[in-house]
BAFI-3210 file (N, C-alpha, C; in Angstrom, 3 decimals, decimal comma, padded with zeros to 6 digits):
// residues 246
n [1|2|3|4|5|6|7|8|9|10|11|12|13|14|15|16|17|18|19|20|21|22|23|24|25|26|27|28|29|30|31|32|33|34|35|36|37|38|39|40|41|42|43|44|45|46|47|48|49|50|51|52|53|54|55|56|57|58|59|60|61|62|63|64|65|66|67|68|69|70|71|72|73|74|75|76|77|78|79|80|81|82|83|84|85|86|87|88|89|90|91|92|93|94|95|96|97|98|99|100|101|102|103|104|105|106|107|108|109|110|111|112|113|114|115|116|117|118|119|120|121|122|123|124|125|126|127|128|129|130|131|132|133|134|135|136|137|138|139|140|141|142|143|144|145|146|147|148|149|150|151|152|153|154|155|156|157|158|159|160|161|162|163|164|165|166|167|168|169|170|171|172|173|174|175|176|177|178|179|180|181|182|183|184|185|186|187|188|189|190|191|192|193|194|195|196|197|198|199|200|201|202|203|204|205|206|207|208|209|210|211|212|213|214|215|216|217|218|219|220|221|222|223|224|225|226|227|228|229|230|231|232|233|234|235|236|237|238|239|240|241|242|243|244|245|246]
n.u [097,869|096,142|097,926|096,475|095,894|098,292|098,392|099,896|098,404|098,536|098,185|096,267|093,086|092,731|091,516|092,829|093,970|095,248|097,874|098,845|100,028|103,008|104,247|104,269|104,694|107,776|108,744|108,407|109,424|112,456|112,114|112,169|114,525|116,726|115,737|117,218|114,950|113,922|112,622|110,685|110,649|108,595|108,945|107,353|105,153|107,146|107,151|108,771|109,672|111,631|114,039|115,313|116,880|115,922|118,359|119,088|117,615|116,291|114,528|114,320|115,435|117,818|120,592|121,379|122,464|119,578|118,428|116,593|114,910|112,738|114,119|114,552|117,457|118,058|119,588|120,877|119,238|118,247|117,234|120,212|119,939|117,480|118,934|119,856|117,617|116,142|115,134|115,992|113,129|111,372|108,477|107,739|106,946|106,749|107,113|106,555|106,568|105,023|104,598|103,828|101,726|100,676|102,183|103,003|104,443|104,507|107,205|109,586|111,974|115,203|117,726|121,141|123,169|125,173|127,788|128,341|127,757|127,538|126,548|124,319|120,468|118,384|115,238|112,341|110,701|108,161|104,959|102,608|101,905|100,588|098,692|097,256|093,847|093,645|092,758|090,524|090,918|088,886|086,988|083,951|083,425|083,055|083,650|086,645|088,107|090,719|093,266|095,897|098,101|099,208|099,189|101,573|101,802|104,407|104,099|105,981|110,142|112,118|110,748|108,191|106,464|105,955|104,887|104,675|104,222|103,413|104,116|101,616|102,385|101,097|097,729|094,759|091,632|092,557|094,962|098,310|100,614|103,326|105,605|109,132|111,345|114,421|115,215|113,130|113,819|114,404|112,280|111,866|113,684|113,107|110,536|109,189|109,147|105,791|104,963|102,656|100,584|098,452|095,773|096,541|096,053|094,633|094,349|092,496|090,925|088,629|088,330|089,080|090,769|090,777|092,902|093,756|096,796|099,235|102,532|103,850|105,760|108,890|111,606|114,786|115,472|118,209|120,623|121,975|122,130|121,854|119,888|118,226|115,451|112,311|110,309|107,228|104,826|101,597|099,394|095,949|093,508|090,671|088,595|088,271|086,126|084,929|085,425|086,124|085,502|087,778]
n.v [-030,308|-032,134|-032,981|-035,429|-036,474|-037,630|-039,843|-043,193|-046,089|-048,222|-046,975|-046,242|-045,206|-041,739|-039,275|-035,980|-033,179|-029,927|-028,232|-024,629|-022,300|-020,876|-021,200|-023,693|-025,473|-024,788|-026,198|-028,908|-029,039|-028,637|-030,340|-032,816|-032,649|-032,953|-035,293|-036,957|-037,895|-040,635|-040,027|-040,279|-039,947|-038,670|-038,616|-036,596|-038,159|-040,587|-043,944|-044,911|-044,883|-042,683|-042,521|-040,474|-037,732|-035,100|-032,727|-029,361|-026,434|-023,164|-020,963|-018,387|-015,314|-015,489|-015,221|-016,897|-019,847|-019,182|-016,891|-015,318|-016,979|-019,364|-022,921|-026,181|-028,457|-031,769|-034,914|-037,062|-038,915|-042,195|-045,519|-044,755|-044,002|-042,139|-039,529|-038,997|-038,623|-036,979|-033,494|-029,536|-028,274|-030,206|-031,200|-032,830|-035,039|-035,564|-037,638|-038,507|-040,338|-039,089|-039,674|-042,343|-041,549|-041,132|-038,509|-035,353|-033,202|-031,141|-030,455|-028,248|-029,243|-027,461|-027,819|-029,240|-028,699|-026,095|-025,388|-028,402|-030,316|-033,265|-034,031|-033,220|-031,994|-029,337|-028,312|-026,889|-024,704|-026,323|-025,019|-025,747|-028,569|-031,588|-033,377|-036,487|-036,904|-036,612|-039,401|-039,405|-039,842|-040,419|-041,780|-041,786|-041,157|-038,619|-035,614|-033,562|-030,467|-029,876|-028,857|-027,141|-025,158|-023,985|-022,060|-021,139|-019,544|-019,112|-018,875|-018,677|-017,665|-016,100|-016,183|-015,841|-013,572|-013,711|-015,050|-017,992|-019,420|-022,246|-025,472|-027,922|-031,242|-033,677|-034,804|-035,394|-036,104|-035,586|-034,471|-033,320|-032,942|-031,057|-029,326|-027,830|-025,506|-024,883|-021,724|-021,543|-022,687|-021,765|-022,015|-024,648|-025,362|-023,796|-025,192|-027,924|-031,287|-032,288|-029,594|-027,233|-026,148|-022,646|-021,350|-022,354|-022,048|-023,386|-023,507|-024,134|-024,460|-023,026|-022,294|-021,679|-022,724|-022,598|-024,585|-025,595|-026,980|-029,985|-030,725|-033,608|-034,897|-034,343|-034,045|-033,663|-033,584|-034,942|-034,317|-034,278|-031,984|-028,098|-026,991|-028,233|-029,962|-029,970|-031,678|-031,273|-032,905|-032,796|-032,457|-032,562|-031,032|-031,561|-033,569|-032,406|-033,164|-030,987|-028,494|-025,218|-021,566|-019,118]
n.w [-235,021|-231,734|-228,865|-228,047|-230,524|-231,214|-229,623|-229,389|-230,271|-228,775|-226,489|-223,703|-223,848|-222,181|-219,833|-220,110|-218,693|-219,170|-218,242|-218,183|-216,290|-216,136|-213,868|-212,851|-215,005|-215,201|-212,788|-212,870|-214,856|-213,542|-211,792|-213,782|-214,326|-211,989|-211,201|-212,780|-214,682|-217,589|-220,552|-223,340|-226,575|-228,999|-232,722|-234,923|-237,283|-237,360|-236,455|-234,809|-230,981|-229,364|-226,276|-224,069|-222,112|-219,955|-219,833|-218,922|-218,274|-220,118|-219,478|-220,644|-221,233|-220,847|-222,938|-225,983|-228,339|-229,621|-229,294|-227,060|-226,755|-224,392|-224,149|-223,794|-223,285|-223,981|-223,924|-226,559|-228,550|-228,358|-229,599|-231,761|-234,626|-234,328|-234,168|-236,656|-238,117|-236,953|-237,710|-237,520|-237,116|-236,572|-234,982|-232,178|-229,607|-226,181|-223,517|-220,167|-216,767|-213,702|-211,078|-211,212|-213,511|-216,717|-218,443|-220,729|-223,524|-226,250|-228,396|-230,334|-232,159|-232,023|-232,822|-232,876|-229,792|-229,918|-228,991|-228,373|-230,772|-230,881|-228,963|-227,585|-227,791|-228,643|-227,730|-227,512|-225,038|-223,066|-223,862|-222,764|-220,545|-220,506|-218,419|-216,630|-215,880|-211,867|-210,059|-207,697|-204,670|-202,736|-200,319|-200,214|-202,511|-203,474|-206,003|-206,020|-206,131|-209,292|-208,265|-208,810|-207,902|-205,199|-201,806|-199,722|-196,065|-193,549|-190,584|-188,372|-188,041|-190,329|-192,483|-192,578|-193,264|-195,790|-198,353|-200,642|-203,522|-204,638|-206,922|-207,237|-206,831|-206,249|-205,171|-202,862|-201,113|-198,232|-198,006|-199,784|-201,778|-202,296|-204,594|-204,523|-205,789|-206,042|-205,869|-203,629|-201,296|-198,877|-197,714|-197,316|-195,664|-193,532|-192,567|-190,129|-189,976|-188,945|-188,079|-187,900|-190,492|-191,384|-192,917|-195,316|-198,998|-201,770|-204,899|-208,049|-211,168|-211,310|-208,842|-205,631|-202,549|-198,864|-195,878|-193,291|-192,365|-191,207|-191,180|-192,966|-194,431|-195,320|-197,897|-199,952|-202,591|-204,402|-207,056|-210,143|-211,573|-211,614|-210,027|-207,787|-206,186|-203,913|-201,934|-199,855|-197,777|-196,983|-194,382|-194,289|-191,884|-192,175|-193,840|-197,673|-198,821|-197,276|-198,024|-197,570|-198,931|-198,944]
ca.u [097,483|096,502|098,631|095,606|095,718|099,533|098,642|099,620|097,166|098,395|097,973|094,507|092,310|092,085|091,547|093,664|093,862|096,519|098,557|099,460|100,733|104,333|105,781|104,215|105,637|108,898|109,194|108,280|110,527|113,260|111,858|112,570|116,325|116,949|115,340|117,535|113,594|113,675|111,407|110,477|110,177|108,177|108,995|105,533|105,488|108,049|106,669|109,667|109,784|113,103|114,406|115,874|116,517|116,045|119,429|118,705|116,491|116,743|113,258|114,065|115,963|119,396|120,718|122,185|122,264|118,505|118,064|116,373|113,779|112,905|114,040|115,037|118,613|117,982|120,097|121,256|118,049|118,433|118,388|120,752|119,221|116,722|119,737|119,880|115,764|115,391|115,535|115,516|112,048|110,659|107,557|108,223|106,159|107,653|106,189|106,891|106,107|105,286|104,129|103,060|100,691|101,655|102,285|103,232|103,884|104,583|107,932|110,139|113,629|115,615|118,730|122,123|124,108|126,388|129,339|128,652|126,906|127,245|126,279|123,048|119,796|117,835|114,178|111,086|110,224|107,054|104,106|101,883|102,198|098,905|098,339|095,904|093,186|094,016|091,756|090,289|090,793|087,683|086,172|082,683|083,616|082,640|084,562|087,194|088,210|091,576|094,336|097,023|098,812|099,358|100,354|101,930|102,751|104,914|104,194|107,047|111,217|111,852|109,416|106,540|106,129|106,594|104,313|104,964|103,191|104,298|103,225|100,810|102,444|100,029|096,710|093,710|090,864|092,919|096,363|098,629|101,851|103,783|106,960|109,504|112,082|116,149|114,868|112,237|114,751|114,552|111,144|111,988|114,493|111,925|109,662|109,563|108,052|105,310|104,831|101,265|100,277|096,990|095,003|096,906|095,341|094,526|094,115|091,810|091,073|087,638|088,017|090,296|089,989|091,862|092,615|094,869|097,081|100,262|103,784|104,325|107,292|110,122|112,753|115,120|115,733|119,515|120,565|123,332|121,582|122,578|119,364|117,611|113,814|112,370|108,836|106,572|103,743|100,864|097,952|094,578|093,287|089,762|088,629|088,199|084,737|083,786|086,104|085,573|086,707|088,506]
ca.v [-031,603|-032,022|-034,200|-036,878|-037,385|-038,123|-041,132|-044,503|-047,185|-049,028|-046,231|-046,378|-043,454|-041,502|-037,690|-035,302|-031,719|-029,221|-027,109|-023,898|-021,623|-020,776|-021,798|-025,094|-026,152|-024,640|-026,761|-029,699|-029,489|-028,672|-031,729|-034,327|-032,496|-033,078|-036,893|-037,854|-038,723|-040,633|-039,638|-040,596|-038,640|-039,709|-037,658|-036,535|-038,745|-041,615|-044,693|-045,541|-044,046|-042,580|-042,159|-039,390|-037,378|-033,473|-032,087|-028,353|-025,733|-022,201|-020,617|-017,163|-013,809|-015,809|-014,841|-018,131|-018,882|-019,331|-015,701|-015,345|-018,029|-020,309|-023,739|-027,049|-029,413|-033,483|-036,048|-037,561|-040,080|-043,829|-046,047|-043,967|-043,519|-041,137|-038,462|-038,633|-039,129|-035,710|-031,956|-028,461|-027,827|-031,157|-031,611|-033,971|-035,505|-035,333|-038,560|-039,028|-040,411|-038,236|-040,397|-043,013|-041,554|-040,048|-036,841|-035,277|-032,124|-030,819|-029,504|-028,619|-029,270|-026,208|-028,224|-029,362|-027,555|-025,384|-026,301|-030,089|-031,152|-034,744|-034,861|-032,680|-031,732|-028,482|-028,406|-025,424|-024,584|-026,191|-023,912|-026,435|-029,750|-032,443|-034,598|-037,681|-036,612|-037,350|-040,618|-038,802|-041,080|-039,921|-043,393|-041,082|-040,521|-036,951|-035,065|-032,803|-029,520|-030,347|-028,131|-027,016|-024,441|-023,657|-020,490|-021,027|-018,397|-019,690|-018,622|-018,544|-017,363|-014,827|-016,393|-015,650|-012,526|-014,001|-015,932|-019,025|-019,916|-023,160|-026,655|-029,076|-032,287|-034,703|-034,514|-036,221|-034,996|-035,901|-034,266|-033,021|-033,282|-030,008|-029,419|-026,654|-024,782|-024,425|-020,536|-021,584|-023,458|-021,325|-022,441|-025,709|-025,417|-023,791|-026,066|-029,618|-032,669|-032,118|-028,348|-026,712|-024,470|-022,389|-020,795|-022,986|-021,706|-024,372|-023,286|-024,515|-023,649|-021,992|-022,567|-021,541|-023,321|-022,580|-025,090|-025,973|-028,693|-030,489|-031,178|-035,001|-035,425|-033,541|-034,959|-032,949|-034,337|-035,052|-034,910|-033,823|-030,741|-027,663|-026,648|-029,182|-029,677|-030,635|-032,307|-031,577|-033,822|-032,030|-033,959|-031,441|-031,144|-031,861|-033,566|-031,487|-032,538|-030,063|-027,577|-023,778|-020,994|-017,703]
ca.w [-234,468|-231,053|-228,225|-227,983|-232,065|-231,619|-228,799|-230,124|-230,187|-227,350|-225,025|-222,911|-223,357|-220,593|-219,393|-219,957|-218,609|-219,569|-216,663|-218,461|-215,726|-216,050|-212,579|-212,627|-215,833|-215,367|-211,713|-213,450|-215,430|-213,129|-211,023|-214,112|-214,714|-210,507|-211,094|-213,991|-215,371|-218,412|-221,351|-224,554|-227,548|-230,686|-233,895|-235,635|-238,953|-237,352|-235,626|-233,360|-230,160|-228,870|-225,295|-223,820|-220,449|-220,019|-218,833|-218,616|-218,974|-220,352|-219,210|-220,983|-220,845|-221,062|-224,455|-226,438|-230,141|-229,669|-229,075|-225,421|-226,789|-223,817|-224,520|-222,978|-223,648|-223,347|-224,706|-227,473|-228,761|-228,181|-230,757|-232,464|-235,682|-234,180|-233,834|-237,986|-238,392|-236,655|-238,531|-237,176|-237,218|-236,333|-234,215|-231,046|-228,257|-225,064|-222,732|-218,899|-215,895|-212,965|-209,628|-211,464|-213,892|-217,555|-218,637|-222,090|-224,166|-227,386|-228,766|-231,475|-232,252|-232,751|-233,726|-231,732|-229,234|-230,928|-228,162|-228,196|-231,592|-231,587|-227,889|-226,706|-228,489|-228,189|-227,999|-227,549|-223,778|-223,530|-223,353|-221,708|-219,961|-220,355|-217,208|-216,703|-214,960|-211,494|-209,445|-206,677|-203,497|-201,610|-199,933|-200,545|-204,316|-204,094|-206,558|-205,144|-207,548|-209,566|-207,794|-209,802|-207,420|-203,339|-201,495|-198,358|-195,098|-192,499|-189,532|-187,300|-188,344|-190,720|-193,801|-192,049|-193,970|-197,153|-199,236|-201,561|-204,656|-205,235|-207,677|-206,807|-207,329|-206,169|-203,998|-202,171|-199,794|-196,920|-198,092|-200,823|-202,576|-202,802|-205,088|-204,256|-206,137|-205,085|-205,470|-202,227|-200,594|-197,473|-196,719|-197,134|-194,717|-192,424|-192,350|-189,631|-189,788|-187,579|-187,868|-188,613|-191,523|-191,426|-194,359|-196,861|-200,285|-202,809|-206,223|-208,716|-212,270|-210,930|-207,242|-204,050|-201,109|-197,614|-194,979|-192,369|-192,176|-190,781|-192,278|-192,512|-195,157|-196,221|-198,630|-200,537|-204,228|-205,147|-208,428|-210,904|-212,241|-210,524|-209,466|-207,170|-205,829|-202,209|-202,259|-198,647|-198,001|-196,075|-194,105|-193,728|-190,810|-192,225|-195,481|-198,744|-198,845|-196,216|-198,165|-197,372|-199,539|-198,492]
c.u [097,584|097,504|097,656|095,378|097,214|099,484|098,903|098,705|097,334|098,463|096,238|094,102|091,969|091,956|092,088|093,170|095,152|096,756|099,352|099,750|102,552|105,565|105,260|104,972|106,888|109,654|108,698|109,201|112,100|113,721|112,590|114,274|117,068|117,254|116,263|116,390|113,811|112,678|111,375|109,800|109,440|108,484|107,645|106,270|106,487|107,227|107,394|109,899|111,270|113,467|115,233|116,319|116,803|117,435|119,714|117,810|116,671|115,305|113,415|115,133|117,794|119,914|121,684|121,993|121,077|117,994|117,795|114,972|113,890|112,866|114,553|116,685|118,087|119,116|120,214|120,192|118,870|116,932|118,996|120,178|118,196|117,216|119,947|118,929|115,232|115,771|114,963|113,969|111,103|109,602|107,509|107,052|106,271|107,133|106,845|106,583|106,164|104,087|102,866|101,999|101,514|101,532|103,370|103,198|104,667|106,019|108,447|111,254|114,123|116,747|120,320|122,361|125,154|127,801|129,577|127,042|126,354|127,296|124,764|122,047|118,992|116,330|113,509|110,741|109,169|105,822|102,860|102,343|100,609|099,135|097,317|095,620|093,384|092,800|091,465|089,895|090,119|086,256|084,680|082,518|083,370|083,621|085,332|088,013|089,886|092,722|095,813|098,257|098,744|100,134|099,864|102,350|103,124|104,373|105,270|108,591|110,969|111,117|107,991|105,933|105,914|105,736|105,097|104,032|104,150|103,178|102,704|101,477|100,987|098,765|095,717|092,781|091,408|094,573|097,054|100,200|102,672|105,688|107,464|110,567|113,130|115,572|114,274|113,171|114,261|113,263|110,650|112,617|113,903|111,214|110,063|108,779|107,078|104,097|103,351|101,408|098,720|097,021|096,627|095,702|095,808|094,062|094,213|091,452|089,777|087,439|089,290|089,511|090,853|091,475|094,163|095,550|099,029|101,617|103,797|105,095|107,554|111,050|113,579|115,431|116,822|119,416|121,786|123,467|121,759|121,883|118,852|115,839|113,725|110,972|108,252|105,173|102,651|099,696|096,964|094,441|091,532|089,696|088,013|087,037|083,908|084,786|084,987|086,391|086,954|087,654]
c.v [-031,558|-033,257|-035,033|-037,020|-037,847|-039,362|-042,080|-045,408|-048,237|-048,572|-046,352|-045,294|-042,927|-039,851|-036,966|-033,817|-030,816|-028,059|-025,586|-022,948|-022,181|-021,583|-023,312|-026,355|-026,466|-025,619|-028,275|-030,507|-029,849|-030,343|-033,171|-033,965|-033,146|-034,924|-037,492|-038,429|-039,326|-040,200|-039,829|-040,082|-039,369|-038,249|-037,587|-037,128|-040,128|-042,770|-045,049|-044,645|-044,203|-042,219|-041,434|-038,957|-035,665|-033,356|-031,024|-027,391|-024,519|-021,277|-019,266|-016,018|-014,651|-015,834|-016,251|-018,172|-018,852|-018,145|-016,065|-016,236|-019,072|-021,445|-024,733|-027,768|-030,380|-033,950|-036,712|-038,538|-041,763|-044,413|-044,569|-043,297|-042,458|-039,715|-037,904|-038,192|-037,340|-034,471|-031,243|-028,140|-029,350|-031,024|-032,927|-033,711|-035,847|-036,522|-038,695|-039,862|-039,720|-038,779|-041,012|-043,122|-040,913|-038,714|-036,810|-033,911|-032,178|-030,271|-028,975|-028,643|-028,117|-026,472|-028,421|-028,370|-027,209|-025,450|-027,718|-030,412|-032,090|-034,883|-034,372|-031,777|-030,381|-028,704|-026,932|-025,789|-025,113|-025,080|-024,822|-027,730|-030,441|-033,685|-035,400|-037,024|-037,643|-038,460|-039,516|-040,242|-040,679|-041,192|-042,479|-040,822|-039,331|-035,929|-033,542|-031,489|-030,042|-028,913|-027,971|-026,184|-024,085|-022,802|-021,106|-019,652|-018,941|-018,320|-018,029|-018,212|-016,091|-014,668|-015,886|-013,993|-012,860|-015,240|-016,631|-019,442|-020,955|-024,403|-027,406|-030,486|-033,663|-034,261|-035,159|-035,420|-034,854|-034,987|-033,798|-032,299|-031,809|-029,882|-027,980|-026,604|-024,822|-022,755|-020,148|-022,065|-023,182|-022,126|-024,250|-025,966|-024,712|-024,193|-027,320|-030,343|-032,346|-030,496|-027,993|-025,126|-024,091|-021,808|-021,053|-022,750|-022,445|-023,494|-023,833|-023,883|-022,230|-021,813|-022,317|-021,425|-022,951|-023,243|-025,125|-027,186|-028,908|-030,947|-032,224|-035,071|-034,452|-034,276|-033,993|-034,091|-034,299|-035,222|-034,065|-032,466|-029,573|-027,228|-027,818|-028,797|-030,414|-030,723|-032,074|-032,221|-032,977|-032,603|-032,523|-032,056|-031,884|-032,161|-032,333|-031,594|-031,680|-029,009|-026,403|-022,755|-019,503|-016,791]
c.w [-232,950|-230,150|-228,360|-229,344|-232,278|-230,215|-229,530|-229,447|-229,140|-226,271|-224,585|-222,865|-222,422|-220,855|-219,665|-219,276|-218,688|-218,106|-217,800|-217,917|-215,693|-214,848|-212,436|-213,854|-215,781|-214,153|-212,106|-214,518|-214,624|-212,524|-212,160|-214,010|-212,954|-210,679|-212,001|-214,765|-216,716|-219,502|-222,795|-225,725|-228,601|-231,589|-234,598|-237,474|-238,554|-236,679|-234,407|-232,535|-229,304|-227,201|-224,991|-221,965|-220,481|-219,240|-218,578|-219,495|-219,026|-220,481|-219,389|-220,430|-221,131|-222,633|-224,638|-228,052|-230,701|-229,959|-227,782|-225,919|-225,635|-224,695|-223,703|-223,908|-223,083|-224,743|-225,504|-227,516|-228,620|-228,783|-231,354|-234,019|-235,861|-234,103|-235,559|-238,336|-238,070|-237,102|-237,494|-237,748|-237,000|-235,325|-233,051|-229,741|-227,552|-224,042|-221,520|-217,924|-214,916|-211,727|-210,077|-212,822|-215,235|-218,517|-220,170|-222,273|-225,412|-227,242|-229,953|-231,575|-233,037|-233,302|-232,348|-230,975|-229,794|-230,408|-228,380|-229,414|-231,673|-229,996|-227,263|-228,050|-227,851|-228,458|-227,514|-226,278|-223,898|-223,309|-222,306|-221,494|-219,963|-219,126|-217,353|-215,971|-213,064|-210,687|-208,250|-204,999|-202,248|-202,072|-200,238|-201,956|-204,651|-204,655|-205,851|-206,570|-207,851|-209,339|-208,660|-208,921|-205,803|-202,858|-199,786|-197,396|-193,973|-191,433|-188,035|-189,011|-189,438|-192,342|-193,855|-192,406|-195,298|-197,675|-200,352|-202,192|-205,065|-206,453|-206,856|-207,279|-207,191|-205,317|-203,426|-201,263|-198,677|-197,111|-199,807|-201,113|-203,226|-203,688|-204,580|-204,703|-205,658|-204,504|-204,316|-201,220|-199,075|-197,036|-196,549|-195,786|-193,408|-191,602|-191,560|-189,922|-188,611|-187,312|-188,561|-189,046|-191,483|-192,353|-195,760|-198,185|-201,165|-203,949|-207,058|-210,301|-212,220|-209,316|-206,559|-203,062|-200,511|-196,769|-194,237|-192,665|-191,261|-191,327|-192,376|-193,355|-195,523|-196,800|-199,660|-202,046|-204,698|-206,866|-209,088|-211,375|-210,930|-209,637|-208,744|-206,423|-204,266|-202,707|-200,434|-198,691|-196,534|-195,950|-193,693|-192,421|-190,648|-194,189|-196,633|-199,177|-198,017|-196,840|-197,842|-197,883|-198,907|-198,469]
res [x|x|x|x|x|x|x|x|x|x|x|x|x|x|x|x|x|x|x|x|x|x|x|x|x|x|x|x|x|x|x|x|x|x|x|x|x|x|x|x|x|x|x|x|x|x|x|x|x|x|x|x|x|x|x|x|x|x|x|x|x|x|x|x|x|x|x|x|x|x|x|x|x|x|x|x|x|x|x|x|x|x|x|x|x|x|x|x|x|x|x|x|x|x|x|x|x|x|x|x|x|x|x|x|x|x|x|x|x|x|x|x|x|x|x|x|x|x|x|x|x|x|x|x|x|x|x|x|x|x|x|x|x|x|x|x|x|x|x|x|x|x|x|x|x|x|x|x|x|x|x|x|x|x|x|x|x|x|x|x|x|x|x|x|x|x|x|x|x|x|x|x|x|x|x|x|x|x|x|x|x|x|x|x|x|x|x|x|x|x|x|x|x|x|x|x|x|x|x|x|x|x|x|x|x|x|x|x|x|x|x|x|x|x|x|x|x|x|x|x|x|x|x|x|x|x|x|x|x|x|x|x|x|x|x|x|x|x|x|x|x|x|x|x|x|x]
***
């Protein structure tokens, strides 16, 4: 069954497109564990939908009683009854919000944590993530390609050898919404308000574009989880309808 035959009927049909590269999922994820994000699970076959919150993630090679299967830990379901309702091997539908707009994937329950039973649930890494298609906010309406990924090269200190493939959080013709890793950190910490990047590479599912542009926000992302995220906000220098590719 796919995710759009498990929508309920008072969701609004819209777009979807699926993100299945690895580092965009996995920083996505990190991003809700950072946010405290709520999220709401539905069980396949239940009608009531349960709330939750991811509290870490185990993206492979770490041996547990999973084996080295990637998988995620969230929280005990709310109402309670959904903590009885659910079996090892259940089918679950993961729902978020992510700046505004909502986002969803598939998992399965592999069954408690074997340290803390009656407090944390295990679920299946997802393999993809489905986004709404996003609004393209080009006053011309001319469609702009849907960016999924961005490789940065600083310029100046001692990054400026060193490429970054990071997530696309958000985007527009005029600008665009980058997430970054604890692992990137440094080039967070690089980076000013202010500072210009050249041959920024946008990547598309059939398209890479390069442009220039300007730093305008940095914000680092507090949160309880041990890894944390930093979000930079980057203004082009020219709109994305005159894109030009590499």
């Amino acid at each position: 069954m796919s995710l759009s035959q498990w929508a309920t009927q008072s969701e609004v049909p819209m777009t979807l497109y699926t993100a299945r590269d690895t580092q965009t999922i996995k920083e996505t994820i990190e991003f809700l564990i950072t946010e405290g994000q709520e999220i709401t699970a539905q069980i396949q076959g239940l009608v009531t939908p349960y709330t939750s919150m991811i509290i870490k993630a185990n993206c492979g090679g770490v041996h547990s009683k999973y084996g080295n299967r990637p998988h995620i830990v969230i929280g005990r379901l709310t109402p309670e009854d959904g903590n009885t309702s659910i079996k090892p091997g259940s089918q679950l539908l993961l729902k978020f919000l992510l700046s505004n707009s909502s986002c969803r994937f598939k998992a399965e329950y592999l069954g408690p944590r074997i340290d803390e039973p009656d407090s944390e649930l295990v679920v299946s890494f997802p393999e993809s993530i489905e986004l709404p298609e996003r609004r393209r906010r080009d006053r011309n309406r001319d469609e702009i390609p849907e960016f999924i990924s961005v490789v940065l090269k600083p310029k100046e200190g001692a990054q400026k050898k060193k490429k970054y493939e990071l997530a696309v959080l958000d985007y527009s013709n005029q600008g665009v919404g980058i997430l970054v890793s604890e692992k990137d950190s440094e080039l967070f910490e690089a980076v000013q308000e202010g500072d210009r990047l050249e041959d920024i590479t946008l990547y598309a599912s059939q398209t890479v574009v390069k442009v220039d542009g300007t730093v305008r926000h940095k914000s680092k992302k507090p949160g309880e989880a041990a890894e944390g995220c930093y979000v930079l906000g980057i203004q082009f220098d020219e709109s994305l309808i005159d894109f030009r590719s590499p």
